[in-house]
PDBQT receptor file of N, H, CA, C and O in Angstrom, charges set to zero:
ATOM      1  N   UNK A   1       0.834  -1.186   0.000  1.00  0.00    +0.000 N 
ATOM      2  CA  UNK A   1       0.000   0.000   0.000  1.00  0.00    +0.000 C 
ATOM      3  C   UNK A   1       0.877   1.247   0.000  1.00  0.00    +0.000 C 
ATOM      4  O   UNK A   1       2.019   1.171   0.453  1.00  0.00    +0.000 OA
ATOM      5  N   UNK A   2       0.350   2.506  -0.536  1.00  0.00    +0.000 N 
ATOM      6  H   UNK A   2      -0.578   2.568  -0.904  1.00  0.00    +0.000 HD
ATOM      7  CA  UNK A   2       1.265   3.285  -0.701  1.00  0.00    +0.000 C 
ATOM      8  C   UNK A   2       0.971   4.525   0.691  1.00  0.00    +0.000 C 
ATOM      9  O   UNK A   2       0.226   4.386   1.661  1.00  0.00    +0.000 OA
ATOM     10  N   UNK A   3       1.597   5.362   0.438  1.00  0.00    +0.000 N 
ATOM     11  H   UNK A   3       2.202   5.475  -0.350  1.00  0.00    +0.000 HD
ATOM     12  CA  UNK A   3       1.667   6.363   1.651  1.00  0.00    +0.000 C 
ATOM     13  C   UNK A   3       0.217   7.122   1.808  1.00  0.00    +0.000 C 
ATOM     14  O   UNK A   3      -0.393   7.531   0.820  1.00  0.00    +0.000 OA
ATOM     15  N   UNK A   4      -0.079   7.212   2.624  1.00  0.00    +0.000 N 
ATOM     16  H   UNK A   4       0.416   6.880   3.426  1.00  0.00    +0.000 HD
ATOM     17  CA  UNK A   4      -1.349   8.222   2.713  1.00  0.00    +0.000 C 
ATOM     18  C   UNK A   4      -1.949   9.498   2.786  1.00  0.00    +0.000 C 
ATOM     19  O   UNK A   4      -2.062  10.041   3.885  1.00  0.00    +0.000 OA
ATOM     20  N   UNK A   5      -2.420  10.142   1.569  1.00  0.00    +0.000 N 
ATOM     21  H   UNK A   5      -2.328   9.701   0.676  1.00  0.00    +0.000 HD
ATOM     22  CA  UNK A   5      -2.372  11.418   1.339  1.00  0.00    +0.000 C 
ATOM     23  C   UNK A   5      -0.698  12.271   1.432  1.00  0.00    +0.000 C 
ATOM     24  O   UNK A   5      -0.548  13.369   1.967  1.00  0.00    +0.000 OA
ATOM     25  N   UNK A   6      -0.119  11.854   1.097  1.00  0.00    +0.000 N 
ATOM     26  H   UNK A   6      -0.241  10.961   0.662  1.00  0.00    +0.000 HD
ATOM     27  CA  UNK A   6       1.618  12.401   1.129  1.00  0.00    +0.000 C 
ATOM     28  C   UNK A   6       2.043  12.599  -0.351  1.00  0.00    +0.000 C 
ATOM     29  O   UNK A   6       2.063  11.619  -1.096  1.00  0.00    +0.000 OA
ATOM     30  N   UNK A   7       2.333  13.645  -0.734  1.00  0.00    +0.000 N 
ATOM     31  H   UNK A   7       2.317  14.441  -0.128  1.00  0.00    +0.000 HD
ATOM     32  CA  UNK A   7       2.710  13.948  -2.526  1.00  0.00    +0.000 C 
ATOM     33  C   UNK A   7       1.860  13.642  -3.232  1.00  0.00    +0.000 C 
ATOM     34  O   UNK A   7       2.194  13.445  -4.400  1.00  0.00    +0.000 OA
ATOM     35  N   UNK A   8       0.502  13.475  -2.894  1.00  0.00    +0.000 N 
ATOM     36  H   UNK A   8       0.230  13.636  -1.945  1.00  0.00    +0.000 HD
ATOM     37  CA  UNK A   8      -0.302  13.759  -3.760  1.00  0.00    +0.000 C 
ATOM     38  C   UNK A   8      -1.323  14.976  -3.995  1.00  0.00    +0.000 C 
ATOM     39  O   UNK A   8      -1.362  15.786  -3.069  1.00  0.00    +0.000 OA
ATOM     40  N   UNK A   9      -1.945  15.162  -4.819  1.00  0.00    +0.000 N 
ATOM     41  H   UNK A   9      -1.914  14.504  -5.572  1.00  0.00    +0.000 HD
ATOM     42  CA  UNK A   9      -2.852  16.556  -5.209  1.00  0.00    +0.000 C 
ATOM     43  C   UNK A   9      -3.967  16.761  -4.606  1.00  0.00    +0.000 C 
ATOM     44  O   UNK A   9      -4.593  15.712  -4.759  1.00  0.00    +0.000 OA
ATOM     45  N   UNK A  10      -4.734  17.641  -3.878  1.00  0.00    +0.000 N 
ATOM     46  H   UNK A  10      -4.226  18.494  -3.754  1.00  0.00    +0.000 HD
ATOM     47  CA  UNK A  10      -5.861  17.732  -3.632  1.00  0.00    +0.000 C 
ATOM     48  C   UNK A  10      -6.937  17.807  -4.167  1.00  0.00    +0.000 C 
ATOM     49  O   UNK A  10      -6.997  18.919  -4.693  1.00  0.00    +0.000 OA
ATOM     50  N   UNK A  11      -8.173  17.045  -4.402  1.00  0.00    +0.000 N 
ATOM     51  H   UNK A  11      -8.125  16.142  -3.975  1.00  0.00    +0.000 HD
ATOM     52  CA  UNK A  11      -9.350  17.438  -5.247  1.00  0.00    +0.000 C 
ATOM     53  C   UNK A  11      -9.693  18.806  -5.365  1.00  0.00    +0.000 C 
ATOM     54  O   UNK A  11      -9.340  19.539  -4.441  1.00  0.00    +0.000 OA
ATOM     55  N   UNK A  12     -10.374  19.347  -6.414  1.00  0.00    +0.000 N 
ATOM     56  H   UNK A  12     -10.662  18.752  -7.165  1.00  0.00    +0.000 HD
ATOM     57  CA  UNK A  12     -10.446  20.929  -6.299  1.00  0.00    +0.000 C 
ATOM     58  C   UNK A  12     -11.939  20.951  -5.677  1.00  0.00    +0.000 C 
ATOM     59  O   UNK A  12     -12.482  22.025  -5.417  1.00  0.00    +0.000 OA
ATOM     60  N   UNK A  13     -12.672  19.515  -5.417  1.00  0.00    +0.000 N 
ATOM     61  H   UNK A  13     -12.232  18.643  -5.628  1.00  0.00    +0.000 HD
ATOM     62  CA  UNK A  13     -14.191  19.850  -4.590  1.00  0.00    +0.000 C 
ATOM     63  C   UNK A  13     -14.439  18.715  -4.109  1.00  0.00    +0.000 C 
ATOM     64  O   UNK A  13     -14.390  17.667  -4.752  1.00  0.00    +0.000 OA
ATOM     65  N   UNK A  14     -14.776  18.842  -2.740  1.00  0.00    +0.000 N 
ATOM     66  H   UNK A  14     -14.816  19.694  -2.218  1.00  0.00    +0.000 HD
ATOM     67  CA  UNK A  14     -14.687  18.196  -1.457  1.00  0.00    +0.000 C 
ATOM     68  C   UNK A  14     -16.258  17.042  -2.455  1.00  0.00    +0.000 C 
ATOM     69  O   UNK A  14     -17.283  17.381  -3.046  1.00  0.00    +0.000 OA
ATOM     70  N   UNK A  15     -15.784  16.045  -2.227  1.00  0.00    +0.000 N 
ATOM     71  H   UNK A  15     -14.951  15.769  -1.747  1.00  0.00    +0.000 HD
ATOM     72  CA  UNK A  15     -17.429  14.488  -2.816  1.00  0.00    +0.000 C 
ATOM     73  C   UNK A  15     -18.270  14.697  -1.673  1.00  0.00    +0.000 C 
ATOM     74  O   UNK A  15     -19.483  14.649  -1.881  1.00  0.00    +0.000 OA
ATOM     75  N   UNK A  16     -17.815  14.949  -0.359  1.00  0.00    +0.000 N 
ATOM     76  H   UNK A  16     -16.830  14.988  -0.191  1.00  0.00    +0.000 HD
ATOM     77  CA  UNK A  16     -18.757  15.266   0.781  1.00  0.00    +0.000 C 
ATOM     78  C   UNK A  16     -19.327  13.322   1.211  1.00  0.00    +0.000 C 
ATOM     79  O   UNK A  16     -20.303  12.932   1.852  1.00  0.00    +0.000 OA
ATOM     80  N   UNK A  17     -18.482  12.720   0.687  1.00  0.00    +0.000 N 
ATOM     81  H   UNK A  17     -17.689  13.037   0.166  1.00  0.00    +0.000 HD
ATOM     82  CA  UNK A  17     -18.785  11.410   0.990  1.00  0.00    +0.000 C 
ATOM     83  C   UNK A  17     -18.481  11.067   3.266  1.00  0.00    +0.000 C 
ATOM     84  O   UNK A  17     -17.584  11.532   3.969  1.00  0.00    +0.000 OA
ATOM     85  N   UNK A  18     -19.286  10.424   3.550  1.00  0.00    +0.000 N 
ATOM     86  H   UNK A  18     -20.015  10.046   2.979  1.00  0.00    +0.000 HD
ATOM     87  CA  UNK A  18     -19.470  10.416   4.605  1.00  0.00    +0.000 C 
ATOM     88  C   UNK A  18     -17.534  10.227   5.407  1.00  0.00    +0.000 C 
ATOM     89  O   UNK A  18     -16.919  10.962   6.180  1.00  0.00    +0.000 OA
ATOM     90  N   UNK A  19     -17.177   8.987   4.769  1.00  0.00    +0.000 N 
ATOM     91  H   UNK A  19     -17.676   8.390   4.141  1.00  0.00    +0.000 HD
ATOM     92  CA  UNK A  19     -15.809   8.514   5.476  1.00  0.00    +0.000 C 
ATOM     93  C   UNK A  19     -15.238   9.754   4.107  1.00  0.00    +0.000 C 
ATOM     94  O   UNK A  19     -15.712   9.809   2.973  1.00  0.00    +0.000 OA
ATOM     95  N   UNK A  20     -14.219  10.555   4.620  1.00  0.00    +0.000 N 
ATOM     96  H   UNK A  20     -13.833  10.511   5.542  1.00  0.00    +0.000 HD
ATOM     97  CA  UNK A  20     -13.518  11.553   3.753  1.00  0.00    +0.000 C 
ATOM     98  C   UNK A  20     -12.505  10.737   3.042  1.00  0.00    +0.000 C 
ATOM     99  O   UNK A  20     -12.234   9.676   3.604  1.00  0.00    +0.000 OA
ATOM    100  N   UNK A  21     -11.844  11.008   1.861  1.00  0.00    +0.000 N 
ATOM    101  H   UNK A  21     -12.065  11.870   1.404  1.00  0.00    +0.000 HD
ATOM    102  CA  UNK A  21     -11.074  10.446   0.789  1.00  0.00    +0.000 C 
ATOM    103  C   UNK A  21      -9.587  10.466   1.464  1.00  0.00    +0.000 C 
ATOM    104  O   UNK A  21      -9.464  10.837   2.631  1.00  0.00    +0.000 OA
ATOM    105  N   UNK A  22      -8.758  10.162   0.892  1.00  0.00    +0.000 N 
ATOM    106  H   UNK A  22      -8.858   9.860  -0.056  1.00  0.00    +0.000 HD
ATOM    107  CA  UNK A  22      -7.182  10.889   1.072  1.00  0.00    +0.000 C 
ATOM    108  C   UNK A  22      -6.984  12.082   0.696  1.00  0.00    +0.000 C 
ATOM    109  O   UNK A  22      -6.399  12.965   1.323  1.00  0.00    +0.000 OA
ATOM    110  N   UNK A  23      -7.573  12.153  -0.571  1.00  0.00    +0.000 N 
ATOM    111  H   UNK A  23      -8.048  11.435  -1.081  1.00  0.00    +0.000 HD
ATOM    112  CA  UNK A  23      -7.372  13.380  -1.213  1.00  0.00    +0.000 C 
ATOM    113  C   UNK A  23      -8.407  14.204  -0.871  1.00  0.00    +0.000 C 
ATOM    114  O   UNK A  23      -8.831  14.882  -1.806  1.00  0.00    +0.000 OA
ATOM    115  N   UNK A  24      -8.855  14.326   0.019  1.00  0.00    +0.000 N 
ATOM    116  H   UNK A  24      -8.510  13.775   0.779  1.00  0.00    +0.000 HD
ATOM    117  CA  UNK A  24     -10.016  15.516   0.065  1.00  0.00    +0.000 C 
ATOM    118  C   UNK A  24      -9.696  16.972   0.827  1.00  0.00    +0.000 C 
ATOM    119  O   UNK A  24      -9.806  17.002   2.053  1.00  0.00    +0.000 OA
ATOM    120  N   UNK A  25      -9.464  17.679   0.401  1.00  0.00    +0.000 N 
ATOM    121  H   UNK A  25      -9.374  17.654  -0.594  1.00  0.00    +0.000 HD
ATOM    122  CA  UNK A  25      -9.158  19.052   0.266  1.00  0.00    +0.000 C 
ATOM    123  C   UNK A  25      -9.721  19.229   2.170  1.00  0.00    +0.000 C 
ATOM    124  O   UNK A  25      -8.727  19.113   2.887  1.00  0.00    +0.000 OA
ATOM    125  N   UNK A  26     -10.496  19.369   2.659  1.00  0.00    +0.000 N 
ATOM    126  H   UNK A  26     -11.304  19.463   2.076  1.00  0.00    +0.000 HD
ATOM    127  CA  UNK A  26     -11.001  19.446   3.993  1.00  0.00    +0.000 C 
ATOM    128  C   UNK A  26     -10.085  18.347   5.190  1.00  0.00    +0.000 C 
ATOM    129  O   UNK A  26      -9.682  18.750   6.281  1.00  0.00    +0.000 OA
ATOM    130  N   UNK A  27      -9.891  16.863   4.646  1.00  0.00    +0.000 N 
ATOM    131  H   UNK A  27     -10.219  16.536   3.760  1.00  0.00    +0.000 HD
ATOM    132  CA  UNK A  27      -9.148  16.392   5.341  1.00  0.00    +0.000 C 
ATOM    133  C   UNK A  27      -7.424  16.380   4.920  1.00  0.00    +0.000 C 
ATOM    134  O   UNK A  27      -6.554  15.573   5.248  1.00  0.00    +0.000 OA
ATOM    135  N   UNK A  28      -7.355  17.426   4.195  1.00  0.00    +0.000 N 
ATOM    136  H   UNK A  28      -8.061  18.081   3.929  1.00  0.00    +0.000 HD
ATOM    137  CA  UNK A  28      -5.649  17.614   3.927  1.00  0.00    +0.000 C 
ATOM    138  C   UNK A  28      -5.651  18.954   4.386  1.00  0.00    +0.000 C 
ATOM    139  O   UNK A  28      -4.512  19.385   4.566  1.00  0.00    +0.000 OA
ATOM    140  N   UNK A  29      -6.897  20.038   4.721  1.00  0.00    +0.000 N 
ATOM    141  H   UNK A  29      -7.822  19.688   4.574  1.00  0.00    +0.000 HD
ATOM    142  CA  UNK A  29      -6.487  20.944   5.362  1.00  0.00    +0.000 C 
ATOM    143  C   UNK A  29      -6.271  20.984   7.001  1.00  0.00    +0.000 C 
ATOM    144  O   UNK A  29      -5.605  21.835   7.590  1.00  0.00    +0.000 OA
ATOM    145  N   UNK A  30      -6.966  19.899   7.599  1.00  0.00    +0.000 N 
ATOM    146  H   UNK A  30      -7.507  19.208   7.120  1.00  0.00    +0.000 HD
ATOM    147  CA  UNK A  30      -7.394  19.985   8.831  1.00  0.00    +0.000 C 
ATOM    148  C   UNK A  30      -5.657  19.014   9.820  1.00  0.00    +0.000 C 
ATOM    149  O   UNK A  30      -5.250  19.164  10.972  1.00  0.00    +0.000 OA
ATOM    150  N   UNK A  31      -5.001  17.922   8.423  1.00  0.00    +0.000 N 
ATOM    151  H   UNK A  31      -5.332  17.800   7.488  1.00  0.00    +0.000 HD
ATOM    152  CA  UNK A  31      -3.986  17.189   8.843  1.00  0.00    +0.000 C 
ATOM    153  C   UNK A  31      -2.835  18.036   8.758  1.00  0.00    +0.000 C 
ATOM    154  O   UNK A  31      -1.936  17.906   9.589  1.00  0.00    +0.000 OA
ATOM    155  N   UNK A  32      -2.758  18.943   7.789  1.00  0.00    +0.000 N 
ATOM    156  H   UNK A  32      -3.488  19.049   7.114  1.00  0.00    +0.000 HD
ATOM    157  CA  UNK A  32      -1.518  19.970   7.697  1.00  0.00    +0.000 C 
ATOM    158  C   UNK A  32      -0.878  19.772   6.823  1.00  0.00    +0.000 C 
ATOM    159  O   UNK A  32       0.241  20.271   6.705  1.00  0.00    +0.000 OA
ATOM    160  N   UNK A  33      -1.588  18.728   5.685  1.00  0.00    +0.000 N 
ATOM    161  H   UNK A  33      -2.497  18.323   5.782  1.00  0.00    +0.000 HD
ATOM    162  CA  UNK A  33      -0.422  17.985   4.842  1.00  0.00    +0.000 C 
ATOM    163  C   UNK A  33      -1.343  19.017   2.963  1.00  0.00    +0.000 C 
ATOM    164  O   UNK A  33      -1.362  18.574   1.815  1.00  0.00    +0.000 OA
ATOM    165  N   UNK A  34      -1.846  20.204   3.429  1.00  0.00    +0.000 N 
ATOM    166  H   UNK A  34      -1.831  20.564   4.362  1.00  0.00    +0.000 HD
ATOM    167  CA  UNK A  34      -2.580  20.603   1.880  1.00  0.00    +0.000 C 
ATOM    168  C   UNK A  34      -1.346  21.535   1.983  1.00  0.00    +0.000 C 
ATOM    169  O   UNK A  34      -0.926  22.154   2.960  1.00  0.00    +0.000 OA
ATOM    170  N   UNK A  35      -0.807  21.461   0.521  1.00  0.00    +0.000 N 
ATOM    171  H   UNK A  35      -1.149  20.958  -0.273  1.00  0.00    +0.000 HD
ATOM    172  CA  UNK A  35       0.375  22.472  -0.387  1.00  0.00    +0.000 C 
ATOM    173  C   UNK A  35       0.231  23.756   0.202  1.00  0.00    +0.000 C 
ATOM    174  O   UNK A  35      -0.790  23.894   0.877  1.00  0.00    +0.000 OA
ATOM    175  N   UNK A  36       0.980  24.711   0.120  1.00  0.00    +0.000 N 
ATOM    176  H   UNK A  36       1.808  24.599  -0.428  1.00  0.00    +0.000 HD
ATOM    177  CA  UNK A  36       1.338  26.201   0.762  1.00  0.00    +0.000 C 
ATOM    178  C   UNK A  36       1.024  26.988  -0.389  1.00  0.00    +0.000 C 
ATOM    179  O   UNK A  36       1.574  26.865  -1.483  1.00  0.00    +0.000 OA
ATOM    180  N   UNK A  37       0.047  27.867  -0.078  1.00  0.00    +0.000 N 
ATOM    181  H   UNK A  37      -0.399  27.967   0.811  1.00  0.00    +0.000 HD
ATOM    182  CA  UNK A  37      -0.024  28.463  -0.817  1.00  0.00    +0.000 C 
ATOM    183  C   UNK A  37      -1.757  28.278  -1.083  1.00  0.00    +0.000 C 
ATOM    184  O   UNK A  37      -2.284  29.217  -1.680  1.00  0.00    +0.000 OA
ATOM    185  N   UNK A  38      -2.526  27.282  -0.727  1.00  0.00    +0.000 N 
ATOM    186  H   UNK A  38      -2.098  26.520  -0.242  1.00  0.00    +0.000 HD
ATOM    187  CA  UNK A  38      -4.059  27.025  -1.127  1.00  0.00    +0.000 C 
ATOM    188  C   UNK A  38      -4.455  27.094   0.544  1.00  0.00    +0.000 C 
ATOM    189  O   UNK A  38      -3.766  27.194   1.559  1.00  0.00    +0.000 OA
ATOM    190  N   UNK A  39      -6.106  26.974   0.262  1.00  0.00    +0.000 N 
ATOM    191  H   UNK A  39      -6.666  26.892  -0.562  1.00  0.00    +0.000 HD
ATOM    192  CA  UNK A  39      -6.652  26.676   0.965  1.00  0.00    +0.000 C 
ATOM    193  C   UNK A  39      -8.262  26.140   0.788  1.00  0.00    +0.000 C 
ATOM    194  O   UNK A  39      -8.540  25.758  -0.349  1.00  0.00    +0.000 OA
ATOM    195  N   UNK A  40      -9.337  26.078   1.797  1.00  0.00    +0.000 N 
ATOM    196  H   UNK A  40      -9.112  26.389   2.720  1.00  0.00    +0.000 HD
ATOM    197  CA  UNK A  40     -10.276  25.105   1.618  1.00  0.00    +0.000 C 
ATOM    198  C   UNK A  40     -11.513  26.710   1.772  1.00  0.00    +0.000 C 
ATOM    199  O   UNK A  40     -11.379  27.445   2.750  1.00  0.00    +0.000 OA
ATOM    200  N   UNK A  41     -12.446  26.972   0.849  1.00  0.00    +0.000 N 
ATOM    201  H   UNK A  41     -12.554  26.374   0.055  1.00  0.00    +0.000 HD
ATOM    202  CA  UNK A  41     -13.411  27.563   1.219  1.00  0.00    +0.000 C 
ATOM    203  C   UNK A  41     -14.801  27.238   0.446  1.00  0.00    +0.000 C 
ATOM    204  O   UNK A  41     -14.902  27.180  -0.780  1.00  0.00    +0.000 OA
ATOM    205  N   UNK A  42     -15.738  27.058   1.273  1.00  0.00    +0.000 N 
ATOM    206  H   UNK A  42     -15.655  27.105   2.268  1.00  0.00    +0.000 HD
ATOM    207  CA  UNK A  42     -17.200  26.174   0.678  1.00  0.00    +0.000 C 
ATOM    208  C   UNK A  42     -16.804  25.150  -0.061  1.00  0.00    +0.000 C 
ATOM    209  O   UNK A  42     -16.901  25.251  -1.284  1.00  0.00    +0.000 OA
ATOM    210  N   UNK A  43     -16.179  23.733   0.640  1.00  0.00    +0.000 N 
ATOM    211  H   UNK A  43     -16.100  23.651   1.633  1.00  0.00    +0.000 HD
ATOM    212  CA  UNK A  43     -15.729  22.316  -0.076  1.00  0.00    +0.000 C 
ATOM    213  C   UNK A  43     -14.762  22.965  -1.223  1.00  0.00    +0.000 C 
ATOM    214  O   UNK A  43     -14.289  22.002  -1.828  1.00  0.00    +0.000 OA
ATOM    215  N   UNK A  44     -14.306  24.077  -1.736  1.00  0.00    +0.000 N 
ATOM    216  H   UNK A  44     -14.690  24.859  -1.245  1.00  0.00    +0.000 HD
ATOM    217  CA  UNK A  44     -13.621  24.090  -2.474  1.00  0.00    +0.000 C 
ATOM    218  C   UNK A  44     -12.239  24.481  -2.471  1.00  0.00    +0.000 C 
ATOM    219  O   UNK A  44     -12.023  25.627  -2.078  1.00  0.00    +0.000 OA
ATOM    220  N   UNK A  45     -11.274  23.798  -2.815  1.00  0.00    +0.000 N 
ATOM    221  H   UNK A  45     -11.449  22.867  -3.135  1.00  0.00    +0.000 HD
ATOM    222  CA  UNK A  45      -9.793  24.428  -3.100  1.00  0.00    +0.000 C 
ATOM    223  C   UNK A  45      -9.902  25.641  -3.783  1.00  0.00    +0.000 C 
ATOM    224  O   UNK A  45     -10.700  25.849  -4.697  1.00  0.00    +0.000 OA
ATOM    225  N   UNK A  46      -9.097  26.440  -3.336  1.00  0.00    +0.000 N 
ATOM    226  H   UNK A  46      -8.448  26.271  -2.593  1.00  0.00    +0.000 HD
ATOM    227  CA  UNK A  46      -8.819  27.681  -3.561  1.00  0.00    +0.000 C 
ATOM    228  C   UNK A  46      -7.585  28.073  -3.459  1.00  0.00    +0.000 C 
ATOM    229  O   UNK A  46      -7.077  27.716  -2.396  1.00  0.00    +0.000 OA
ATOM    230  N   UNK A  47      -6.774  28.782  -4.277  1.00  0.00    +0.000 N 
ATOM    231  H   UNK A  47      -7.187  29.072  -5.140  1.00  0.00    +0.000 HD
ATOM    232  CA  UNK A  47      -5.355  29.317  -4.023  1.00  0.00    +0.000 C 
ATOM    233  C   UNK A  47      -5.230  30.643  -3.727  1.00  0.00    +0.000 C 
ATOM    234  O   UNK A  47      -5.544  31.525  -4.527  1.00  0.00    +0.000 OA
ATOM    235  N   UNK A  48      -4.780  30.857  -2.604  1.00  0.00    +0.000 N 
ATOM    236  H   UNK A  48      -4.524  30.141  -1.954  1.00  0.00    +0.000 HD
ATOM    237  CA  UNK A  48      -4.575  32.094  -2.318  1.00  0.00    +0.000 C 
ATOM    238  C   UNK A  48      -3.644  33.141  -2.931  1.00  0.00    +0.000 C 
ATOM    239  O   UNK A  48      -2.695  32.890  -3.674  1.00  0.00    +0.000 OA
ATOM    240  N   UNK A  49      -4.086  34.483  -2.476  1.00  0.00    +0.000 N 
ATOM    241  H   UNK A  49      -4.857  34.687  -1.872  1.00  0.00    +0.000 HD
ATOM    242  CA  UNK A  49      -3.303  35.205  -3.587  1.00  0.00    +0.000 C 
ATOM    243  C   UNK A  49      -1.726  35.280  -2.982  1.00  0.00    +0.000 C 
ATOM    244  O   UNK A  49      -1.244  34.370  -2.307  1.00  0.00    +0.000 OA
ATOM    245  N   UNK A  50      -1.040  36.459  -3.323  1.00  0.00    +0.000 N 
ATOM    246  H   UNK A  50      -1.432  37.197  -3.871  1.00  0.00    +0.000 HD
ATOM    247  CA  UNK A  50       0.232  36.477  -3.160  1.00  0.00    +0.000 C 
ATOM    248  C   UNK A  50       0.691  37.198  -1.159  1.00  0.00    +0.000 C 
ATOM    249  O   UNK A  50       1.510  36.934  -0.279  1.00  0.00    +0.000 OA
ATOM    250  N   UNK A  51      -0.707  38.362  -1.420  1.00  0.00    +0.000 N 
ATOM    251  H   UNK A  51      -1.372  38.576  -2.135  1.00  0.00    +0.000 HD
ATOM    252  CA  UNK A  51      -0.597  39.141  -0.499  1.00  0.00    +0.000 C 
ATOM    253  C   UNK A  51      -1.265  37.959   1.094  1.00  0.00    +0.000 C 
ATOM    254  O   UNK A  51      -0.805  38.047   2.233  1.00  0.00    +0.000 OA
ATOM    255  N   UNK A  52      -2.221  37.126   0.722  1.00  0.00    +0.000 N 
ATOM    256  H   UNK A  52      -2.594  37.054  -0.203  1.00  0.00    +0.000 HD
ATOM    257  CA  UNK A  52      -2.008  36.487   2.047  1.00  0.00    +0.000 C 
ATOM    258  C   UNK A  52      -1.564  35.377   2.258  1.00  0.00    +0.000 C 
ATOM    259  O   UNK A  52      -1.715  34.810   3.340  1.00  0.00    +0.000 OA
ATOM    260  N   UNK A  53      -0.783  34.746   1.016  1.00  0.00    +0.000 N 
ATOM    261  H   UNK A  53      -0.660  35.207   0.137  1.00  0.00    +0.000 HD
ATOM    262  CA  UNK A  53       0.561  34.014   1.481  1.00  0.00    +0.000 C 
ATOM    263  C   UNK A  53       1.111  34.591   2.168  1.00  0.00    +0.000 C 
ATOM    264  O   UNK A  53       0.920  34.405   3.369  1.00  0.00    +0.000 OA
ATOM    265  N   UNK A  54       1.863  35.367   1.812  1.00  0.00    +0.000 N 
ATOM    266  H   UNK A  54       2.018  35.519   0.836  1.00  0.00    +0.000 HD
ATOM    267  CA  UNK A  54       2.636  36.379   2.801  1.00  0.00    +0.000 C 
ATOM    268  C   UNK A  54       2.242  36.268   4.115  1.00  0.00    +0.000 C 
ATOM    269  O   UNK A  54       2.863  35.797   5.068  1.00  0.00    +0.000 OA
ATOM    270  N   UNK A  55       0.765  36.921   4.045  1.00  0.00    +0.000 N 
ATOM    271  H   UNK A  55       0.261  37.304   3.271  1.00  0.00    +0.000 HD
ATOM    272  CA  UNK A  55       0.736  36.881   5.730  1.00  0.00    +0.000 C 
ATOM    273  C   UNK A  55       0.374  35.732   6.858  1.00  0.00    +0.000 C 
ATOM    274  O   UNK A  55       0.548  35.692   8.076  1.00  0.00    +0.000 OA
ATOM    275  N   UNK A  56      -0.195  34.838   5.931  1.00  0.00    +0.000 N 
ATOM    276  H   UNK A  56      -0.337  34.871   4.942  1.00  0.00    +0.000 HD
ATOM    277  CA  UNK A  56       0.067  33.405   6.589  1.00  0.00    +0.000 C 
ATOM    278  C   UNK A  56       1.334  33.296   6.942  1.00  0.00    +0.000 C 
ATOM    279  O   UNK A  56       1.418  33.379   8.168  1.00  0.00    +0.000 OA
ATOM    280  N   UNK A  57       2.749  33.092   6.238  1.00  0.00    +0.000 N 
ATOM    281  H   UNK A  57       2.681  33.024   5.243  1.00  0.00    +0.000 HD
ATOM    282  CA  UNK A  57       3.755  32.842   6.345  1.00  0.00    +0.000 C 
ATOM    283  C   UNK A  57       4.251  33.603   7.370  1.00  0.00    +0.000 C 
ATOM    284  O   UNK A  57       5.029  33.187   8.228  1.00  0.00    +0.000 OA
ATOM    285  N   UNK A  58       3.731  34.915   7.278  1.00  0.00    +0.000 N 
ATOM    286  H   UNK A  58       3.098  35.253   6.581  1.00  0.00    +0.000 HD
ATOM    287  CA  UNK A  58       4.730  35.740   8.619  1.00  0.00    +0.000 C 
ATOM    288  C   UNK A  58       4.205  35.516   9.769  1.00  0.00    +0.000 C 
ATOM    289  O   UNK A  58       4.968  35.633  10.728  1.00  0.00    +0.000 OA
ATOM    290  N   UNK A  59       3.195  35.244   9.962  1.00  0.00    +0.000 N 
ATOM    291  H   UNK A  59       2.575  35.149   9.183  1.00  0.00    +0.000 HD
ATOM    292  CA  UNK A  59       2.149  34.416  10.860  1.00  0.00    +0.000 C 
ATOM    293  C   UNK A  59       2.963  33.421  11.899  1.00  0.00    +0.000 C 
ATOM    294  O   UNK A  59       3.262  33.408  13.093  1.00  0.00    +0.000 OA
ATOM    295  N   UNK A  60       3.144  32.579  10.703  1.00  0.00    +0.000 N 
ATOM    296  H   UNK A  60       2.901  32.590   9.733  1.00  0.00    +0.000 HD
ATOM    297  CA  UNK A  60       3.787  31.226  10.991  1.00  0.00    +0.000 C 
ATOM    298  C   UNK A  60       5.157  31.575  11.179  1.00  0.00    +0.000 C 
ATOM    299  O   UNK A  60       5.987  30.702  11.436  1.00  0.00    +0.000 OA
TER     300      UNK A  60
């Protein structure tokens, strides 16, 4: 079996299936493992712009 949810892509819209996927955008935001730079709003992936990368990052 291969690794779980690790280097792979996030769906761009949450199936809303009861047990959540690997890839589901909501349970890769909530584990810490969704790419830098996106995020999750109404089941959907979204990439954020430049200006609140930034301030996430200085955040962090």
């Amino acid at each position: 079996m291969g690794k779980k949810g690790k280097g792979r892509k996030p769906k761009s819209k949450c199936c809303v299936s009861k047990d959540r996927c690997t890839r589901c955008p909501i349970r890769m935001l909530k584990e810490g493992t969704l790419p830098p730079g996106y995020t999750v709003k109404k089941r959907k992936l979204v990439k954020l712009d430049k200006k609140a990368a930034k301030k996430l990052a200085k955040a962090a």
